[in-house]
N, C-alpha and C positions, 0 to 999 in steps of 0.2 A: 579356951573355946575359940573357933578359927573365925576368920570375919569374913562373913557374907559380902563381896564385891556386888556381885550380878547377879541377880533370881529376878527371873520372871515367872508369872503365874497364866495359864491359860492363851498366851500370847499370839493372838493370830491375825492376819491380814486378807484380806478379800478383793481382789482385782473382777468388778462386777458378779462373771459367775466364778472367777477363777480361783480359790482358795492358797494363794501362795507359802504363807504361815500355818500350820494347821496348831493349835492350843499346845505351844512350845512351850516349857518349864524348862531353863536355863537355870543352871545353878554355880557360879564361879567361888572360888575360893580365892583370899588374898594371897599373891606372890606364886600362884599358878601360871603356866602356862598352857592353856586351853585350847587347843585343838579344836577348831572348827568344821567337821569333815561330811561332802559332799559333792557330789557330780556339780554337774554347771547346770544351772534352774531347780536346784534343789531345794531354795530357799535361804540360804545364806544369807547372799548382799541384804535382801529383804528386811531379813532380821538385825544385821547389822545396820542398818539405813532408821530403824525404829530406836532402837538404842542409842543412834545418836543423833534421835530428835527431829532427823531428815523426812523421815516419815513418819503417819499418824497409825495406831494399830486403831484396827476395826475393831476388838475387845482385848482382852484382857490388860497386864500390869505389868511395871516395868519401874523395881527398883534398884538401885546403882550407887553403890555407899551409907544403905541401908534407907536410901529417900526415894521418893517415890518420884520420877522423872516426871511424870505432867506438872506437878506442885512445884519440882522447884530447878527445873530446866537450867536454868542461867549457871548456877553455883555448880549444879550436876558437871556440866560439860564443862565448866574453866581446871577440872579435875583430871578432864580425858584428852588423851591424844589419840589423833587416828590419819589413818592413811588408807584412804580408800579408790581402788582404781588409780590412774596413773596421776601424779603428782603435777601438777602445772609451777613451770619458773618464767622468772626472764631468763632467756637464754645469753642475752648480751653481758648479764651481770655476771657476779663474782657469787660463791656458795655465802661470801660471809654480805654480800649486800645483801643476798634472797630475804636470809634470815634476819638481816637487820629489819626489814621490811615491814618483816610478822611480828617481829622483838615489837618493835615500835606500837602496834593497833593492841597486841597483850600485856604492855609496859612491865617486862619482866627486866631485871637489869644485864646489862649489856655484857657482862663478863661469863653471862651464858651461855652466849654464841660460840666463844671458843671451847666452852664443856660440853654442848650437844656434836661439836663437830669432834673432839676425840675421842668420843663416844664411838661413835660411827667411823672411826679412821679415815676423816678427811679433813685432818690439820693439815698434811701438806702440800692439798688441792687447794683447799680455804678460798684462794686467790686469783683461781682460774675461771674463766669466763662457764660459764653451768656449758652453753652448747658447746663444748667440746668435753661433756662427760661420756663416760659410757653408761648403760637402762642401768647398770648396775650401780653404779656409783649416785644416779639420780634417784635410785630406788633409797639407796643411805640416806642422801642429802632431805628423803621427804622423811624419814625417820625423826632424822635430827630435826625436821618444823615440827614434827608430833609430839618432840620430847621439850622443847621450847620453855614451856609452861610448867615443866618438871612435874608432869601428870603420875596419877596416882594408877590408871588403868590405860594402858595401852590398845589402842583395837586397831588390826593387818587385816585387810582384805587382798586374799591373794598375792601377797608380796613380792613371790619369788614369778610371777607371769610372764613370760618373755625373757628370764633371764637364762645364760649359758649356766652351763656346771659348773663354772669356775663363780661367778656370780652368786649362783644357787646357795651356794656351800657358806661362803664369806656372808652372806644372808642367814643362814642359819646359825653360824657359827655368835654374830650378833644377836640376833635373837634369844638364844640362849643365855646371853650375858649379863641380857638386861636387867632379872629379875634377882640375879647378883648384886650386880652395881648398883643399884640400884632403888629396889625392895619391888619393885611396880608388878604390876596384875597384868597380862598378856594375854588379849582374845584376839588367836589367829586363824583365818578362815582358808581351804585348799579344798581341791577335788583331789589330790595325790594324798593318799595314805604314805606313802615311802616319807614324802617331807614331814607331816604330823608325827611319826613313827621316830623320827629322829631329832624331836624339838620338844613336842608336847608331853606336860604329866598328865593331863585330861585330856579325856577326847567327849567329844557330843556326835556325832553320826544322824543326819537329817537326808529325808528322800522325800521327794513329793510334799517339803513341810512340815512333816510328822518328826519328831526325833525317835529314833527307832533305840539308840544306844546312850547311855549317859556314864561314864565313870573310869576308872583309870587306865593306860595303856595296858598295865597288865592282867586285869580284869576281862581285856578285851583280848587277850590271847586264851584269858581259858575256856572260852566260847567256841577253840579250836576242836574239834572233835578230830583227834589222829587217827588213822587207820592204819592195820596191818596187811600188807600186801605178799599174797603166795603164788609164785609161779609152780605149777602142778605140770605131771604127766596125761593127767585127764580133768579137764576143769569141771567138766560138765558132771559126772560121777563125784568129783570132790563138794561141788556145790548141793546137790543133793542129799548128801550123805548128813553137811554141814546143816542145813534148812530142817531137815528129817529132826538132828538131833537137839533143835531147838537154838541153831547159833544164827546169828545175824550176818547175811554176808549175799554178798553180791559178785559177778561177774563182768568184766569188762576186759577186751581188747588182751585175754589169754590171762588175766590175771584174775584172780581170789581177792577183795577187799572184808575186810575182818572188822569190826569196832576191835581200838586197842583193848587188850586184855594184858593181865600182866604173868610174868613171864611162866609158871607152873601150869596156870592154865592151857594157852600155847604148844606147851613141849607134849601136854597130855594131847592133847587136838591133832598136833604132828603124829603122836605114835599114832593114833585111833586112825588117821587118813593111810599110813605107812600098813598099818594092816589092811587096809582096805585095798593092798595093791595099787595105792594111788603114790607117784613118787614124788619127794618135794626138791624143787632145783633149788629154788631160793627164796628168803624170808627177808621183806624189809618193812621197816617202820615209813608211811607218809606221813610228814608231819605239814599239817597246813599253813602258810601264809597269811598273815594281817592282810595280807590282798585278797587271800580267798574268803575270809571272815567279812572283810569289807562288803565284797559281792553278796555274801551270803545272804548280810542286814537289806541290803538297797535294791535286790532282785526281790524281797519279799515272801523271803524263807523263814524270817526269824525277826523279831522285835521285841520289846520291853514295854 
């Protein structure tokens, strides 16, 4: 049976009249990595800010290692690492002073320091004063304080924010490592679908608070409705014809859009339009984007 990391039940937040959490159910699995996917004020940081303790939910529950976070807070969080928002150092120091710093208030032993720092591939920075890193390497270096404590659940807020593509990438590429190397639980939050698409096995999809989506990457591609696309010699007569005989189809911008159908069907359709003196140039398949499915949830076309 798999182990429940992260379930919340009803979990919501209220900024006077403002409802920023609306009764979220979050469900993490151990050794996932989780996808946290949302526009900017969707609710995210919000929820993550509850989860670790920073703020108080206006109702519902919030359990994390199968215990119930108000009960027993202390033990909960010495489990987790997070990184949320940008990372604060001394810049004058060294990556292995920063950490010694944190080492030192979490009394982990000292032989950690150089294991969160190969982690992250910055052994051979180690020694270099932090202000002269680049976002990207300071974005590592806040990993490696997260993983300090050799946590059981990892939580990224927006990790890769600011960074180039060369950055981006060596972010993700980490990311992905962890739950290797590791065994650890990963709840990472993004408004880019492309970076969750290329990191996460679960996605959750939040708008206005409400989570609209909950469950695997490729669950969320079958939500793709494809169509078939027919450039015609007469669109207007072919859509008629099509509507008349009970098919589903629309016009747009000199093209035919069809719900896919599979392929007998189709050929039957062609000849029936070919008799109709309607001629067909060309037949292609659209297939939709996780970007257009993203839109689709968070414009308020479709929910769960």
């Amino acid at each position: 049976m798999t182990k429940i990391i992260v379930q919340t039940n009803q979990l919501s937040k209220v900024f006077k009249k403002h409802t920023a959490v609306d009764r979220v159910n979050l469900k993490i699995e151990a050794g996932e990595i989780y996808g946290f996917l949302g526009h900017n004020g969707a609710g995210k940081t919000t929820t993550i800010r509850m989860l670790l303790g920073l703020m108080t939910p206006s109702s519902g529950t919030i359990q994390i290692f199968g215990k119930e976070l108000k009960r027993e807070k202390k033990e909960i969080l010495s489990q987790i690492g997070s990184l949320v928002e940008n990372p604060s150092y001394y810049g004058h120091l060294t990556a292995v002073e920063n950490l010694e710093a944190i080492r030192r208030i979490i009394d982990v032993p000292k032989k950690r320091i150089d294991e969160v720092l190969s982690i992250v591939r910055l052994t051979k920075d180690a020694r270099r004063p932090v202000k002269g890193f680049s976002l990207g390497m300071k974005q590592r270096l806040g990993i490696a304080t997260a993983l300090l404590g050799n946590p059981q659940l990892l939580i990224l807020d927006e990790p890769t924010n600011g960074l180039d593509p060369a950055g981006i990438q060596e972010m993700r590429e980490l990311i992905k490592e962890l739950p290797k190397q590791t065994g650890m639980t990963i709840l990472i939050s993004s408004h880019l679908l492309n970076e969750i698409d290329q990191m996460a096995t679960q996605v959750g999809i939040i708008s206005k608070g409400k989570i609209l989506f909950q469950d695997s990457i490729d669950e969320l591609r079958h939500h793709a409705l494809n169509k078939v696309a027919l450039r015609v010699s007469d669109p207007a007569s072919a859509l008629g014809y099509l509507l008349a005989n009970g098919v589903k189809a629309n016009h747009e911008q000199g093209w035919l859009y069809l719900d896919a159908i599979d392929d007998d069907t189709m050929s039957l359709l062609v000849n029936k339009l070919v008799v109709q003196n309607v001629a067909i140039y060309r037949i292609e398949e659209r297939k939709q984007s996780l970007e257009d499915i993203f839109l689709k949830f968070t414009s308020g076309e479709e929910s769960l």
